[in-house]
C-alpha positions as CSV (number, residue, x, y, z in Angstrom):
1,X,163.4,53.1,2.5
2,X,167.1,54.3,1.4
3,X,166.3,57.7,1.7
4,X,164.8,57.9,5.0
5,X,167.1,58.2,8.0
6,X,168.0,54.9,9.6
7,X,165.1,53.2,11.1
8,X,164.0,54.0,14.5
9,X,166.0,51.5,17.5
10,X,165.4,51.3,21.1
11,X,168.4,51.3,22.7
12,X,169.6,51.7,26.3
13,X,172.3,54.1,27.1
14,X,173.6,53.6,30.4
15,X,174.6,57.2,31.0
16,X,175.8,57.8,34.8
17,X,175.0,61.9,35.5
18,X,178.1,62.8,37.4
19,X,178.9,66.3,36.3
20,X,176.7,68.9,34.0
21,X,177.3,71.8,31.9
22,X,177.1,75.0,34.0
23,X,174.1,76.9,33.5
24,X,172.5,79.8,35.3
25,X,170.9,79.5,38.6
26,X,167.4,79.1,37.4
27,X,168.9,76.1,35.5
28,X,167.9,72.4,36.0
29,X,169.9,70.8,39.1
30,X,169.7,66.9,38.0
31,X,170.3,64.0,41.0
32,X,169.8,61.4,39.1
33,X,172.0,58.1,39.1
34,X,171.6,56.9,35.4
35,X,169.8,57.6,32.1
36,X,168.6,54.9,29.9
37,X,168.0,56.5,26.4
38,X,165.4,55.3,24.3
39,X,165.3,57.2,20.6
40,X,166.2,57.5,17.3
41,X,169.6,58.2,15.1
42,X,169.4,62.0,16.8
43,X,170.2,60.2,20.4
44,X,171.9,57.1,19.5
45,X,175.8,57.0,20.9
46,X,176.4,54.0,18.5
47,X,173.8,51.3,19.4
48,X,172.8,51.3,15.5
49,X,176.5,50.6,14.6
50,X,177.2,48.2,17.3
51,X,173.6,46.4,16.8
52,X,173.2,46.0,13.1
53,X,176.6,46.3,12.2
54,X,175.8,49.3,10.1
55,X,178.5,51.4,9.3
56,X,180.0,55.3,9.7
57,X,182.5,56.7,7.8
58,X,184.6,59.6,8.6
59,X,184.5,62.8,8.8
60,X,181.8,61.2,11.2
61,X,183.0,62.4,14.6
62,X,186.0,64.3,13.7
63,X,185.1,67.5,15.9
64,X,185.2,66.4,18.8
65,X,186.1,62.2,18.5
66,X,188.5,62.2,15.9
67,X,186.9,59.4,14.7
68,X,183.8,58.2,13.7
69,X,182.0,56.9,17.3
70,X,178.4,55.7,16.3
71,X,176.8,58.8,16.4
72,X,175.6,60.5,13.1
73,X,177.1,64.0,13.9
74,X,180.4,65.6,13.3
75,X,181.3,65.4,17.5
76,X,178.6,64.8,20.2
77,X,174.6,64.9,20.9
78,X,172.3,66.6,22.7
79,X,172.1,63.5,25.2
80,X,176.3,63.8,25.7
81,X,176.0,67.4,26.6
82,X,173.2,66.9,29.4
83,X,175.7,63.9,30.7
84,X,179.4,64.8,31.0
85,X,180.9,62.6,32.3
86,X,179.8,58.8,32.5
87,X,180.9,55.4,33.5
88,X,181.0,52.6,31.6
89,X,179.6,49.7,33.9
90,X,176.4,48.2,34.3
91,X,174.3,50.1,36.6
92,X,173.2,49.0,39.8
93,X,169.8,47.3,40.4
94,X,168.0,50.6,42.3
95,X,169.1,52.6,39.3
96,X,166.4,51.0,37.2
97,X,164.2,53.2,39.6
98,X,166.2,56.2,40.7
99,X,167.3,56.9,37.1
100,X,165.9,59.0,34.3
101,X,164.6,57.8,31.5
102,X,164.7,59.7,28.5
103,X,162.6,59.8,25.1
104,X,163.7,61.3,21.5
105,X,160.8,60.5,19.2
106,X,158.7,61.1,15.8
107,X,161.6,62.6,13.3
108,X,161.6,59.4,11.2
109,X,157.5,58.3,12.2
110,X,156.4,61.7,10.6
111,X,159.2,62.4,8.2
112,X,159.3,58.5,6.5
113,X,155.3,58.6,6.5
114,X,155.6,61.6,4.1
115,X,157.2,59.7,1.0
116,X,154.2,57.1,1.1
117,X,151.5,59.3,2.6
118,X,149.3,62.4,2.6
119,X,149.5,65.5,5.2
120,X,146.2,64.6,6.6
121,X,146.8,60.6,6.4
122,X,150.6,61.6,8.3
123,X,148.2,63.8,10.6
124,X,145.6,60.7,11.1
125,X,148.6,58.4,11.9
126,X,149.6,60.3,15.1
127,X,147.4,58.7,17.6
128,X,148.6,55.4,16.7
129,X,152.5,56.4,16.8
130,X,151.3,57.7,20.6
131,X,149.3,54.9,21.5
132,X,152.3,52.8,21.0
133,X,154.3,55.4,22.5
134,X,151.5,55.2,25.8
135,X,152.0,51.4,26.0
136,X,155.6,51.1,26.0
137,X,155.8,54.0,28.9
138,X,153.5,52.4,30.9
139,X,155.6,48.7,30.6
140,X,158.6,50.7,32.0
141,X,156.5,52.2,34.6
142,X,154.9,48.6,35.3
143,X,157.8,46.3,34.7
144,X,160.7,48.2,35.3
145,X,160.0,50.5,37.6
146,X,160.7,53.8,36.0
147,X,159.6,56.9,37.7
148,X,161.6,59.3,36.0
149,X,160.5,60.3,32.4
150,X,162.1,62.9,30.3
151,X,160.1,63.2,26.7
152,X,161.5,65.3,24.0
153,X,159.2,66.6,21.4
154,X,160.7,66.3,17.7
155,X,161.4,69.3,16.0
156,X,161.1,71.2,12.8
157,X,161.2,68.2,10.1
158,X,160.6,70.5,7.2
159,X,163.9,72.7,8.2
160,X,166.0,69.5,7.2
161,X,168.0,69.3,3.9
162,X,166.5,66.1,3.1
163,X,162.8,66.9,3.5
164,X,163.8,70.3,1.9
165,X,165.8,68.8,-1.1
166,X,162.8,66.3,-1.8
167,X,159.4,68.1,-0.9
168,X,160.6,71.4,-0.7
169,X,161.2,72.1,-4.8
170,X,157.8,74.4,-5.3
171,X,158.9,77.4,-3.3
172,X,155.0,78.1,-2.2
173,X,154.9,74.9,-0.3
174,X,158.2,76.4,1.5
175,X,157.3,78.7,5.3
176,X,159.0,81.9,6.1
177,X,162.6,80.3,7.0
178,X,162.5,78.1,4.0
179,X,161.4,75.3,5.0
180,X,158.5,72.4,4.2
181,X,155.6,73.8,6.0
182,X,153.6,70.5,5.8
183,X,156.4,68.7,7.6
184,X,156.6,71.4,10.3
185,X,152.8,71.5,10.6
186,X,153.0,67.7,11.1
187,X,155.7,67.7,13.7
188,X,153.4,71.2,15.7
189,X,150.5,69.1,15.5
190,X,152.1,65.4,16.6
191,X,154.0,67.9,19.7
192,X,150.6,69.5,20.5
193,X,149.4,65.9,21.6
194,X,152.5,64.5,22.7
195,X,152.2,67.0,25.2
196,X,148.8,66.2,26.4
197,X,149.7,62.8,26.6
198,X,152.3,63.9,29.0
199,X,150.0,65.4,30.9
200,X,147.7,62.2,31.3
201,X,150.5,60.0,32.1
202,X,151.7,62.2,35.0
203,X,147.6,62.3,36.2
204,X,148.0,58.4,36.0
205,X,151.3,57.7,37.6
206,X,150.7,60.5,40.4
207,X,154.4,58.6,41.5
208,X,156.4,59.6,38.5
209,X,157.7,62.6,37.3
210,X,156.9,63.2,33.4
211,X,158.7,66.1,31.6
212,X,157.6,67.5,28.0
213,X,160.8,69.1,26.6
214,X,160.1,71.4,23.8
215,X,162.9,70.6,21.7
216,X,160.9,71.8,18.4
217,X,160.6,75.4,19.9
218,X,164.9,75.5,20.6
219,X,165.7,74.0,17.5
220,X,162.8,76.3,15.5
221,X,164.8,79.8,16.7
222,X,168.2,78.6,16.3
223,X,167.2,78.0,12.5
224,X,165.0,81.5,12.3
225,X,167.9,83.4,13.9
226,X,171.1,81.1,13.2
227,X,173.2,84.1,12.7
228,X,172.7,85.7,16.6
229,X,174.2,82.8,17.8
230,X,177.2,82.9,15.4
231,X,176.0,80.2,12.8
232,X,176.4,81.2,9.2
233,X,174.5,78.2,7.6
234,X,170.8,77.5,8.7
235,X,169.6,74.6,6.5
236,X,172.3,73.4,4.2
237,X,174.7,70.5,5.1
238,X,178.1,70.6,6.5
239,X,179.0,67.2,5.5
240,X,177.1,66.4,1.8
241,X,177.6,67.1,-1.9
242,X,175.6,69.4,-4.2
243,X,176.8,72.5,-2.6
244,X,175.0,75.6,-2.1
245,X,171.6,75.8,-1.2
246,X,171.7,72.1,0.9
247,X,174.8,70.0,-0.1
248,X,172.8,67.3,0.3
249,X,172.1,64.3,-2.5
250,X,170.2,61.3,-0.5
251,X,172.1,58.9,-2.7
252,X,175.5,59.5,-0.8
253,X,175.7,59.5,2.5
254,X,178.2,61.6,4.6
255,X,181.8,60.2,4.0
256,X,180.3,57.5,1.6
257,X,182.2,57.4,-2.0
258,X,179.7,56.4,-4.9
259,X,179.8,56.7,-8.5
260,X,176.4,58.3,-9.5
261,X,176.4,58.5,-13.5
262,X,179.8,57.8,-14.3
263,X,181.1,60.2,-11.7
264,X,183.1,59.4,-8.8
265,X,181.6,61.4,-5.9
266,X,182.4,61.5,-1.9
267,X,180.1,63.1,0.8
268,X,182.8,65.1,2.1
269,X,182.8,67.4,5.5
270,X,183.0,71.4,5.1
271,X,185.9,73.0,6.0
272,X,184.4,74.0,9.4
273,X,181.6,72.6,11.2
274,X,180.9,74.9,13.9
275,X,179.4,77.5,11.5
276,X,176.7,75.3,10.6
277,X,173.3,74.2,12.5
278,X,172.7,70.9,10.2
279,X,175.8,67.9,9.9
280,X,174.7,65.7,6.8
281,X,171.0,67.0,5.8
282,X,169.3,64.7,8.2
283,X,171.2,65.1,12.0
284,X,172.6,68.6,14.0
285,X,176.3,69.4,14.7
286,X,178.1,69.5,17.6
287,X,177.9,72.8,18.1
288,X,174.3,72.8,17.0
289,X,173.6,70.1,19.4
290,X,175.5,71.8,22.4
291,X,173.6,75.0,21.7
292,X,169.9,72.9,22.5
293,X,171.7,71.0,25.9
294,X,172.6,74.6,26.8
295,X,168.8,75.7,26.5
296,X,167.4,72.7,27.8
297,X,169.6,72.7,31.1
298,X,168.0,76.5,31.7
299,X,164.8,75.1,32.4
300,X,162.7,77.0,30.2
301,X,161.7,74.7,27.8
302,X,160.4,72.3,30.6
303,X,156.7,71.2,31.1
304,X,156.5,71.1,34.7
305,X,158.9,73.6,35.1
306,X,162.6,72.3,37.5
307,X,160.6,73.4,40.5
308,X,157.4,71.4,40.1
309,X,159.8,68.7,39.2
310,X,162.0,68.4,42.2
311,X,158.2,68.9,44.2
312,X,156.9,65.9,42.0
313,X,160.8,63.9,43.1
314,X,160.3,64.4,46.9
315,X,156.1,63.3,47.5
């Protein structure tokens, strides 16, 4: 599907926590070795690039890289903020126990089920997406030894300039921030039992520790109220063609150069990134992305909360 994001890969991010952003003193204190990612484009540092040989043109990581680095943003992701500082070796053996293991899914299960699918058949699917989900959790657990699980939610698909730009056209299908309330009703419902299956896995592996971050909830209020934390674009695309309301076309991709009806046209970047929540109609900013590691790290967002947590880490 050309207009869906890029398929869904597991990879493993080998992400050594040495130094965090500072946070308040109710915020999360992390002691954990290593972080093995496993998610889609919205956490991948460049395994899609470097696996696939898929390509990313600039202004791709130009904010902060100055250079396109794998990752479909203008600078960094949410998983570079929570880890600082990294090294780049393989980790040692123990690590595959003592590290965290952390999960971005559903943005392109729901979102790419939409263009061949139903609301209620997308709704019907959602057990199978967290059987699946269930299975491969418990072969880490069982195989690998994790004990450490850190689950994100997915957030607020209908507030994205693609789903916007192609189900979003009949303004009553559109919520109170403008954006595709079937999408968002998808993703609240697919969180609601994402969550309880967080809550079975940590009553089967009494060992581990599973945390349900609600990523849907942070991202949901920096769109409603974009402006209080100095954004001046909610939903249209920093990096994109069309211009005003979404700059975003799903036949050319950010940086990409095509000519579209006789008409030579580039996905070109705006002139300044940091006033915008979205990058190029599908993935968050930088500065957008910084903003959710910044509320993560506080701890509120957590299901157990930081102190059940470190409880759960020392039995």
């Amino acid at each position: 599907m050309a207009s869906i994001a890029p398929a869904a890969v597991l990879q493993v991010l080998a992400l050594f926590l040495i130094g965090f952003l500072n946070a308040n003193a109710n915020a999360i204190d992390f002691n954990y070795p290593a972080v093995f990612n496993f998610g889609d484009s919205n956490s991948d540092t460049g395994e899609l690039v470097a696996g696939v040989g898929d390509r990313l043109d600039p202004p791709n990581g130009h904010v902060y890289f100055k250079k396109p680095s794998g990752r479909f943003c203008d600078g960094r992701l949410i998983i570079d903020f929570l880890s600082r500082k990294y090294e780049k070796y393989i980790p040692a053996e123990d690590f595959f126990q003592k590290g965290l293991y952390t999960f971005d899914i559903g943005q392109n299960d729901l979102a790419g089920a939409f263009y061949s699918k139903t609301l209620d058949q997308v709704i019907a699917s959602v057990p199978v997406i967290l059987l699946e989900f269930e299975n491969r959790v418990g072969e880490l657990y069982d195989q690998g030894g994790a004990r450490n699980f850190w689950i994100h939610n997915t957030g607020p698909l209908g507030c994205l300039p693609q789903n916007i730009a192609k189900f979003g056209t009949d303004p009553l299908k559109l919520d109170e921030m403008g954006c595709v309330d079937s999408h968002n009703l998808a993703a609240r419902l697919f969180n609601l039992q994402l969550h309880s299956l967080c809550k079975k896995l940590q009553g089967k592996y009494t060992d581990a520790t599973i945390t349900y971050v609600d990523i849907f909830t942070i991202k949901s209020d920096l769109i409603a109220t974009y402006s209080k934390y100095g954004f001046q674009q909610a939903t249209m695309a920093c990096c994109g063609v069309g211009g005003p309301p979404l700059n975003y076309d799903s036949r050319v991709s950010c940086g990409q150069t095509k000519v579209i009806n006789g008409t030579t046209i580039t996905a070109k970047g705006c002139d300044d990134s940091i006033e915008y929540i979205n990058w190029d109609g599908i993935h968050y900013t930088d500065a957008a992305n910084q903003y959710v590691a910044m509320q993560i790290l506080t701890g509120k967002y957590l299901d157990p909360p930081p102190t059940e947590m470190s409880q759960v880490q020392a039995i």
